[in-house]
Rosetta silent file (secondary structure, phi, psi, omega in degrees, C-alpha in Angstrom):
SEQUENCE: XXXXXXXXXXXXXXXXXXXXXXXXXXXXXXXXXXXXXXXXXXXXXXXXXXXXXXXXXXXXXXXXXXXXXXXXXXXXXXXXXXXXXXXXXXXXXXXXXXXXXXXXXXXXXXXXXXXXXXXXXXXXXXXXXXXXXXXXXXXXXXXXXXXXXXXXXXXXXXXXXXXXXXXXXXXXXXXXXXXXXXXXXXXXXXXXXXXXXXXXXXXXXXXXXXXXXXX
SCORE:     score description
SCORE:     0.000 S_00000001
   1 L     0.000  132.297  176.740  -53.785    4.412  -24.966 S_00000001
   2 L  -103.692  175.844  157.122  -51.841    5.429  -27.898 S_00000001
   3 L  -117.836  123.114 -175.397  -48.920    3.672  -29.558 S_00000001
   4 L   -66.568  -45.585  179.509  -45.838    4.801  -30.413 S_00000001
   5 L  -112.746  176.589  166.697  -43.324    2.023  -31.064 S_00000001
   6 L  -130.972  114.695 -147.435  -42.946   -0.923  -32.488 S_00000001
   7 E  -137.447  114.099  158.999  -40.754   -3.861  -31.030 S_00000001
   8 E   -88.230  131.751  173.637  -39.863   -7.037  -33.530 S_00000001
   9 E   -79.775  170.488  173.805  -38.311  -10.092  -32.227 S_00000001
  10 L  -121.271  -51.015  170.817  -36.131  -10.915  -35.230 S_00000001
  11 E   -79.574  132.019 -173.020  -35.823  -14.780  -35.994 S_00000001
  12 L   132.589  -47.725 -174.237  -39.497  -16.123  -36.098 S_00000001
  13 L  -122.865  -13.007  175.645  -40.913  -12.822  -37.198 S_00000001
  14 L  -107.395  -46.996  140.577  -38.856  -11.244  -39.639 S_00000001
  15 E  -129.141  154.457 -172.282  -36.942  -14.166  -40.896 S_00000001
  16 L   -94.263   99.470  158.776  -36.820  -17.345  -40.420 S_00000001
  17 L  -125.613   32.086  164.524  -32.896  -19.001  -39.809 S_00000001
  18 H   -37.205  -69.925 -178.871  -34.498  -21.355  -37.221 S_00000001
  19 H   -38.857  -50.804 -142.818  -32.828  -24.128  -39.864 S_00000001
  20 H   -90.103  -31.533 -176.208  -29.379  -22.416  -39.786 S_00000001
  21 H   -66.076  -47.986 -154.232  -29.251  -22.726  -35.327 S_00000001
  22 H   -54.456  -34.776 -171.384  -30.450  -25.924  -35.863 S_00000001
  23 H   -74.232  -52.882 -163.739  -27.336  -27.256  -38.372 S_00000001
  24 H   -54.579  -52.243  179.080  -24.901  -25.092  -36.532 S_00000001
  25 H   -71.320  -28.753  175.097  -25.711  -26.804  -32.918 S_00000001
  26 H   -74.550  -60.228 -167.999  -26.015  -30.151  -34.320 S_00000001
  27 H   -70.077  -21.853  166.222  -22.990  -30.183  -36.190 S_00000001
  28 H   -49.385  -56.734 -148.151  -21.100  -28.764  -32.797 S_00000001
  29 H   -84.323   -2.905  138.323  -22.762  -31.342  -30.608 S_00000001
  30 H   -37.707  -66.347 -167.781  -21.605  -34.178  -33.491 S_00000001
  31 H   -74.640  -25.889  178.237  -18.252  -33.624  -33.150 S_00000001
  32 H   -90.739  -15.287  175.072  -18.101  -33.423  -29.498 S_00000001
  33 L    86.649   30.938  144.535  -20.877  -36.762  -29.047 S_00000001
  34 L   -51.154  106.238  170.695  -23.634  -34.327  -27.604 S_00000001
  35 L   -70.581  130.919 -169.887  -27.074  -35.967  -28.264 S_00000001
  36 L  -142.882  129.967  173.445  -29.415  -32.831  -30.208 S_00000001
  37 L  -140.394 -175.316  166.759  -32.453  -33.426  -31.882 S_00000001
  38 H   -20.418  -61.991 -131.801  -35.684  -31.198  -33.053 S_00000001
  39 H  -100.076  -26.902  177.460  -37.259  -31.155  -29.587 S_00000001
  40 H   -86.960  -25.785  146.908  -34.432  -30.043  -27.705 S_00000001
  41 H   -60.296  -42.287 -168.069  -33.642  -26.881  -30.322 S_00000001
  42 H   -75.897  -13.709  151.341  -36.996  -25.977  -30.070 S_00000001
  43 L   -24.982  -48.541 -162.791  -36.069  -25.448  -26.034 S_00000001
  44 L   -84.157   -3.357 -168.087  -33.704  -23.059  -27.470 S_00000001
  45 L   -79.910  137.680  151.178  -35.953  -20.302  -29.247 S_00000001
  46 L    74.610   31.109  154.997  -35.475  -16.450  -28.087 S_00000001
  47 L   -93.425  168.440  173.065  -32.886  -17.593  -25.279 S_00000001
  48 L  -108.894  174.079 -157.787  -29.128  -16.714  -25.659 S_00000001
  49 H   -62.863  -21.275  166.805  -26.415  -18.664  -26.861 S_00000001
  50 H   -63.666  -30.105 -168.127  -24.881  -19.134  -23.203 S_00000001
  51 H   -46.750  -62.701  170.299  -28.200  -20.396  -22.408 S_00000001
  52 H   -38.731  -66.432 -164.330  -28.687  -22.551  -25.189 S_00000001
  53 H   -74.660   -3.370  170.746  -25.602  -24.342  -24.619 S_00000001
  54 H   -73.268  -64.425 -146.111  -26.416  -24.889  -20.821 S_00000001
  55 H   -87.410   22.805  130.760  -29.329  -26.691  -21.776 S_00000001
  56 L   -90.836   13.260 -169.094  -27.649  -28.757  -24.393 S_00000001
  57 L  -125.595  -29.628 -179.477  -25.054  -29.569  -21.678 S_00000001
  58 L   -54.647   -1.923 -140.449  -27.906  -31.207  -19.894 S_00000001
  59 L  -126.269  -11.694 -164.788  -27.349  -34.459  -22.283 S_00000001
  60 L  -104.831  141.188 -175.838  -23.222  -34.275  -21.846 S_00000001
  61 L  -113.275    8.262  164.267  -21.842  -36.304  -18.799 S_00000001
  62 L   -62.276  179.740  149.149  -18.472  -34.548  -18.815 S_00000001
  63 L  -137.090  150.337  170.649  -17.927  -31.380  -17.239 S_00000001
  64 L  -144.452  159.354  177.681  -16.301  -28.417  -18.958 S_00000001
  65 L   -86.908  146.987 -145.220  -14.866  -24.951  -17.963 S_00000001
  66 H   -74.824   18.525  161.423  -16.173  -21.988  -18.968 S_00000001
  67 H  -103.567  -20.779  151.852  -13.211  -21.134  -21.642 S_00000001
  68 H   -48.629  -54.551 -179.958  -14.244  -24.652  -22.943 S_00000001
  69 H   -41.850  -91.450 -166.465  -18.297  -23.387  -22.930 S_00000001
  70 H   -24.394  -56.321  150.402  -16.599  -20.245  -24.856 S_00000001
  71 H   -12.896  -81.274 -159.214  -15.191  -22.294  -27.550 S_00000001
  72 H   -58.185  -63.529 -149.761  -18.205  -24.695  -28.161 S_00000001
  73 H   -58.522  -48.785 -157.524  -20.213  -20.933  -28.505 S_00000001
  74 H   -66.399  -58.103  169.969  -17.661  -19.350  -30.537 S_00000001
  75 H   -42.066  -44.517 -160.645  -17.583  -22.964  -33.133 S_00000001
  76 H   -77.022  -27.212  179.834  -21.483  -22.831  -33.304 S_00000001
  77 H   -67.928  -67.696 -155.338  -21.483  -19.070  -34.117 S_00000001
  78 H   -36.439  -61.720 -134.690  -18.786  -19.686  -36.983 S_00000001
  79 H   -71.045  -40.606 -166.088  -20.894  -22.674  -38.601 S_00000001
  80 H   -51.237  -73.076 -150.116  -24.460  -20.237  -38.077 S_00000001
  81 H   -66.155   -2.089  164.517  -23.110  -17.457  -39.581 S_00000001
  82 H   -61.792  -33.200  154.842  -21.157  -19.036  -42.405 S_00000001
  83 H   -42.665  -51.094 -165.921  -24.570  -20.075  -42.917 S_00000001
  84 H   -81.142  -35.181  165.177  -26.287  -16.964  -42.727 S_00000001
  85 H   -20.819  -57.738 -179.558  -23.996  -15.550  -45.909 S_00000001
  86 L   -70.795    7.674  155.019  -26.061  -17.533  -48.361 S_00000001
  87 L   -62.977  129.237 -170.928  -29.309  -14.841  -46.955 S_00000001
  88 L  -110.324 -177.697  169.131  -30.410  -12.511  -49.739 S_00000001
  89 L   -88.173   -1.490  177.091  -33.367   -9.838  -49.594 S_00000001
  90 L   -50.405  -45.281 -168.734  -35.093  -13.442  -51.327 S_00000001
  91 L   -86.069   46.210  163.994  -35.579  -14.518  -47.401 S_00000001
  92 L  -149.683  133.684  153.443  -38.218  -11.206  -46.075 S_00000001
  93 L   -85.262  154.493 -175.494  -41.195  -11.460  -47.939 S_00000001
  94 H   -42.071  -62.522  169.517  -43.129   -8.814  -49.506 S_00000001
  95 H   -21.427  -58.426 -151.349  -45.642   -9.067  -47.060 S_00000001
  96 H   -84.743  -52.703 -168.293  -43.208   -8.180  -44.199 S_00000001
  97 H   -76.776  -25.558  154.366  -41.427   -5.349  -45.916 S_00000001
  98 H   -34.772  -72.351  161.019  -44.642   -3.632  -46.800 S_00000001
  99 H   -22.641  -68.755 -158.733  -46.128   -4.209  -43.443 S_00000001
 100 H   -52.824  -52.806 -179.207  -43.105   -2.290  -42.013 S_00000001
 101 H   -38.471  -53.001 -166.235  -43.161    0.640  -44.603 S_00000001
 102 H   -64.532  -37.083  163.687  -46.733    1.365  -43.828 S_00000001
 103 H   -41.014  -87.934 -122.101  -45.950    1.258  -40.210 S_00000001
 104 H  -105.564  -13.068  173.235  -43.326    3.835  -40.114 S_00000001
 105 H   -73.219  -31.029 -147.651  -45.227    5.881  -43.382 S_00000001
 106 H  -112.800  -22.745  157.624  -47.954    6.302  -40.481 S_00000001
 107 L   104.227   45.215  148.799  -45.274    7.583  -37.897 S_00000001
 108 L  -108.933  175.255 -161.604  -44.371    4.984  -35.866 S_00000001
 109 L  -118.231  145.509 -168.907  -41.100    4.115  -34.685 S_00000001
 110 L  -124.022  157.990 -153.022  -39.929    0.466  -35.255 S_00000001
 111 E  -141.784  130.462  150.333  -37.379   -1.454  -32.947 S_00000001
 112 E  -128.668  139.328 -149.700  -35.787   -5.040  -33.237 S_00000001
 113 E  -106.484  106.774 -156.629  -35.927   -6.700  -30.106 S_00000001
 114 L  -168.168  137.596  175.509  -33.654   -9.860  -30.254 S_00000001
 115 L   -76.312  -27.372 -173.851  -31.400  -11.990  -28.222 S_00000001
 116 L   -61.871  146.109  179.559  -29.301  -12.673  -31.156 S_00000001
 117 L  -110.281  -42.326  129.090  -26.033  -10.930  -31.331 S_00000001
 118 L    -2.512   -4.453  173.687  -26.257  -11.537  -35.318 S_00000001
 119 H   -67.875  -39.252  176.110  -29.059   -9.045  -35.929 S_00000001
 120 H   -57.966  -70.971  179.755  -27.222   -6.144  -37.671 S_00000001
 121 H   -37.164  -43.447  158.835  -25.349   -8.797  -39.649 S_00000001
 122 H   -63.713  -42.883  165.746  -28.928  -10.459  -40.833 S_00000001
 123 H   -77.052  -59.477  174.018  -30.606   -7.523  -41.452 S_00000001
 124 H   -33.942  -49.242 -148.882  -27.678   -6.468  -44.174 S_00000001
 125 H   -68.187  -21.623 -154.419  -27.672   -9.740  -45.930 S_00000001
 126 H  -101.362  -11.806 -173.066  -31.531   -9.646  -46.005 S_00000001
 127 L    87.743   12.791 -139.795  -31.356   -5.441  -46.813 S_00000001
 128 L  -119.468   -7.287 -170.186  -33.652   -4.707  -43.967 S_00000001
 129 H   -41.065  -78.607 -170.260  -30.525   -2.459  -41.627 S_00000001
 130 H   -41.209   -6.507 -159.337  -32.762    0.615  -42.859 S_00000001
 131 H   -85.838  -19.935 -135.518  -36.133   -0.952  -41.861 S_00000001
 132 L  -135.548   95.748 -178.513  -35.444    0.046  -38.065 S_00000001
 133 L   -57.828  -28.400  177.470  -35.011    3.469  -36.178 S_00000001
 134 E  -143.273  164.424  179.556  -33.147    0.846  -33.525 S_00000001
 135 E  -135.379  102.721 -176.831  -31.594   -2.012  -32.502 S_00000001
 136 L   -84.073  132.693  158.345  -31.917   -3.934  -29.099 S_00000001
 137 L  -151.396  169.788  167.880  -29.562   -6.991  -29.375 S_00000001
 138 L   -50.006   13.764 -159.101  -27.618   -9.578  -27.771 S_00000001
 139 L  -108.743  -31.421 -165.280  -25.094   -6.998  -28.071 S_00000001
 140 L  -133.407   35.303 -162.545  -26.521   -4.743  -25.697 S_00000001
 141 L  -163.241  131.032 -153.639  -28.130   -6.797  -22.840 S_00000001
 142 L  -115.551  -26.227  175.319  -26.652   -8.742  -20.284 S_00000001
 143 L  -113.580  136.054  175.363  -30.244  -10.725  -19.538 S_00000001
 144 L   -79.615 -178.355 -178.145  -32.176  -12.819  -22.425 S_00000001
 145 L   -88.957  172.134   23.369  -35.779  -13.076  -22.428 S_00000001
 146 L  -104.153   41.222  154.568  -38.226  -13.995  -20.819 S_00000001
 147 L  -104.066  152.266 -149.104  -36.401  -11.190  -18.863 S_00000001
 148 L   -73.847  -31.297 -157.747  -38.048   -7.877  -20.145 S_00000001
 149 H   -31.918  -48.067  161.226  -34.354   -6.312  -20.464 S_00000001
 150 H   -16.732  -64.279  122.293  -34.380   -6.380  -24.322 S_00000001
 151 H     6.662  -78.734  174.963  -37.442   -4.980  -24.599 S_00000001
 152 H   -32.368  -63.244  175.475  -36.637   -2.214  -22.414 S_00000001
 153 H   -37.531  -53.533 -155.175  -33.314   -1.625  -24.257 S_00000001
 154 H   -71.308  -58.511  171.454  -35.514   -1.106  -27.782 S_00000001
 155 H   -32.527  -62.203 -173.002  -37.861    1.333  -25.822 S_00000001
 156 H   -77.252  -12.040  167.662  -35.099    3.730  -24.235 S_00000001
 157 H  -104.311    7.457 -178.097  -33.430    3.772  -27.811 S_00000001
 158 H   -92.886  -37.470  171.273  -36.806    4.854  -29.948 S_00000001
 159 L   105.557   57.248  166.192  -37.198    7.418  -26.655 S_00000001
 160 L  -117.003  140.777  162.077  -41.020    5.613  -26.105 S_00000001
 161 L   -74.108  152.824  171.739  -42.342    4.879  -23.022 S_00000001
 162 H   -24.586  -61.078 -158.854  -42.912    0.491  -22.469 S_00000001
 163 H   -71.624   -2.671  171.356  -46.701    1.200  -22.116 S_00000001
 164 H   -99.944   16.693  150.967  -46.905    2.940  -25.600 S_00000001
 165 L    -1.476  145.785  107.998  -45.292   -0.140  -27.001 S_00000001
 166 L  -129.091  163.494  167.980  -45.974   -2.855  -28.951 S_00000001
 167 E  -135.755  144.447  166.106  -44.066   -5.976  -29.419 S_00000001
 168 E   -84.524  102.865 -141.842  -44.052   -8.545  -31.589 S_00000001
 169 E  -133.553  178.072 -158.539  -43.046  -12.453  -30.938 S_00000001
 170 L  -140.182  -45.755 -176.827  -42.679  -15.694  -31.878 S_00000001
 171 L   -54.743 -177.808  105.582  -41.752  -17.240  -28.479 S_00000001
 172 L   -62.580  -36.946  134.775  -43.452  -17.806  -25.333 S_00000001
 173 L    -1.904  -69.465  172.976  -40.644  -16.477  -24.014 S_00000001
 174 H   -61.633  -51.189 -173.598  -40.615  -13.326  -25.868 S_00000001
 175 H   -77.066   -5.207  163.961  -44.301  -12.890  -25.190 S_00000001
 176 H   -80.748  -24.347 -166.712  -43.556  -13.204  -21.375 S_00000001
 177 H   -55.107  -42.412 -155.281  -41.010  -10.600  -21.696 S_00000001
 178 H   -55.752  -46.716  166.341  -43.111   -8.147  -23.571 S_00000001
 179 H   -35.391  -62.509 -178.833  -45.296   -8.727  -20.297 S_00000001
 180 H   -78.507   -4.605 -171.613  -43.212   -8.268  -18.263 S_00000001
 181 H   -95.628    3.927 -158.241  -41.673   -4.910  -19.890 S_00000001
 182 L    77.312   11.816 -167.623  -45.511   -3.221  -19.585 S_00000001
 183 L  -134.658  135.753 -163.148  -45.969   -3.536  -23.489 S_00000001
 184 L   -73.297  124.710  155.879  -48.781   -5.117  -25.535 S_00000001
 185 E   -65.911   79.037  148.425  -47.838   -8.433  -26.534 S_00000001
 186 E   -83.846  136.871 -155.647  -48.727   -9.899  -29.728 S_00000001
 187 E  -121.228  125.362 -178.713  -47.838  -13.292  -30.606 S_00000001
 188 L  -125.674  163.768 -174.348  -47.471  -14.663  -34.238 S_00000001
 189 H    69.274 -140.224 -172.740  -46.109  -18.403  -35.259 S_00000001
 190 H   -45.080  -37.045 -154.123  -45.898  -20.497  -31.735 S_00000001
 191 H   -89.458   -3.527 -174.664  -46.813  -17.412  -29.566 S_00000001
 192 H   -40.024  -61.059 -154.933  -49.909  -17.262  -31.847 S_00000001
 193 L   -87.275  -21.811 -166.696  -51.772  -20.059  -29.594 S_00000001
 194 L   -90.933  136.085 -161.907  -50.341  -18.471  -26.345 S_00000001
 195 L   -88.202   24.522  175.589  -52.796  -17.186  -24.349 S_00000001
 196 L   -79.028  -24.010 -165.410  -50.812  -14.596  -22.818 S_00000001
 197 L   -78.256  127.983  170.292  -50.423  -12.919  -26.202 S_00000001
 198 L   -68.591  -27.406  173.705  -52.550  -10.066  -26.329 S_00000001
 199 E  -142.502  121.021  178.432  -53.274  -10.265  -29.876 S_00000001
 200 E   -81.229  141.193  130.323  -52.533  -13.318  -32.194 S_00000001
 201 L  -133.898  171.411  169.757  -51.918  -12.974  -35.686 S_00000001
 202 L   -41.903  -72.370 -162.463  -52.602  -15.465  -39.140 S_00000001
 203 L  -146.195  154.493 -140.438  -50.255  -13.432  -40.986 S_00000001
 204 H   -70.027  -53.242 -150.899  -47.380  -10.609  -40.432 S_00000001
 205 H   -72.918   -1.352  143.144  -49.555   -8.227  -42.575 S_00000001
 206 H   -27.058  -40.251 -160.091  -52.303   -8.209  -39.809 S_00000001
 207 H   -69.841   -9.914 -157.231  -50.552   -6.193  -37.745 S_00000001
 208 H  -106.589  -13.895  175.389  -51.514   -2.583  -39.727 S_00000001
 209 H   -70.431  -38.044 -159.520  -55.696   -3.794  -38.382 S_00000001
 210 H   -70.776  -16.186 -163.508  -53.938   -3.676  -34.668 S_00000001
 211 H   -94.752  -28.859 -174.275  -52.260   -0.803  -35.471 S_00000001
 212 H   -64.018  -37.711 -153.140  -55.258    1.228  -36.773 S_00000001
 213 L   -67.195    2.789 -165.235  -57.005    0.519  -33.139 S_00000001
 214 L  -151.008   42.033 -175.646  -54.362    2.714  -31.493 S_00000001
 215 L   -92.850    0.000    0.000  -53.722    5.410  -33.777 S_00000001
């Protein structure tokens, strides 16, 4: 099997603003007298923002209507991305921007795969827009993971088939998707440990050994 593509989740594996959901949803679920801690954000990785906010609605004994829901998303997006301004090219490390060059110097095509509807905006601040023949986002997908749709998306805009693939994750989530899309999974961070992940790695700049095997 050869490989063609390349498919990046984007918070987790490219940058980290893990910190920045975390402030944004907390200071939302402050003002309304939502209980949010650590364990229930970490619930929230590689799902989307309706999602998220269901299952931070598990802890609220009101009810609210879904132009309320719309609000609460629309407040926590202001606070993130007012957030996300102070990102430079400071937050992608060398490692990561290397990695990618060498990738795409070798003549593969690279994808970010991401639930976030914030990726184009994140990749400017961080300089990275240019890094990417495409962009799968929360922008263009009506199902989050761990539905493969994403995935798919990132595939049908490099013009690769799934099974020449690979994607990268953070998630379990993400790493079911990838599964579920036909496309070798590798899992780095949390998905490291998951044994679904086809390949773990240590560190981002791994990824050019996995890449030699299918060259």
């Amino acid at each position: 099997m050869s490989i063609k593509g390349f498919i990046f989740d984007l918070d987790g594996v490219i940058v980290f603003t893990d910190k920045f959901h975390y402030q944004a949803w907390k200071q939302m679920c402050d003002r309304i007298g939502i209980y949010f801690d650590e364990t229930i954000n970490n619930r929230l990785r590689g799902v989307s923002r309706a999602e998220s906010l269901e299952i931070i609605l598990e802890k609220y004994e009101g009810t609210l209507t879904e132009v309320e829901k719309a609000k609460l998303m629309e407040e926590k997006n202001g606070i993130y991305r007012e957030r996300l301004t102070t990102m430079t090219s400071a937050d992608v490390s060398d490692e990561v921007r290397e990695t990618l060059q060498t990738l795409r110097n070798q003549g593969f095509k690279l994808a970010i795969g991401s639930s976030s509807k914030n990726a184009r905006f994140i990749l400017e601040k961080v300089g990275l827009l240019d890094a990417f023949d495409e962009i799968s986002d929360g922008n263009n997908i009506t199902l989050s993971k761990p539905d493969p749709e994403v995935f798919l998306k990132a595939a049908e805009y490099m013009k690769v088939e799934p099974k020449n693939c690979i994607v990268v994750e953070d998630s379990h989530a993400g790493i079911y998707a990838a599964k579920a899309a036909g496309m070798i999974a590798v899992g780095i961070g949390d998905a490291s440990s998951y044994d679904k992940s086809d390949y773990s790695l240590k560190s981002f700049g791994e990824l050019l050994d996995i890449a030699l095997k299918y060259k």
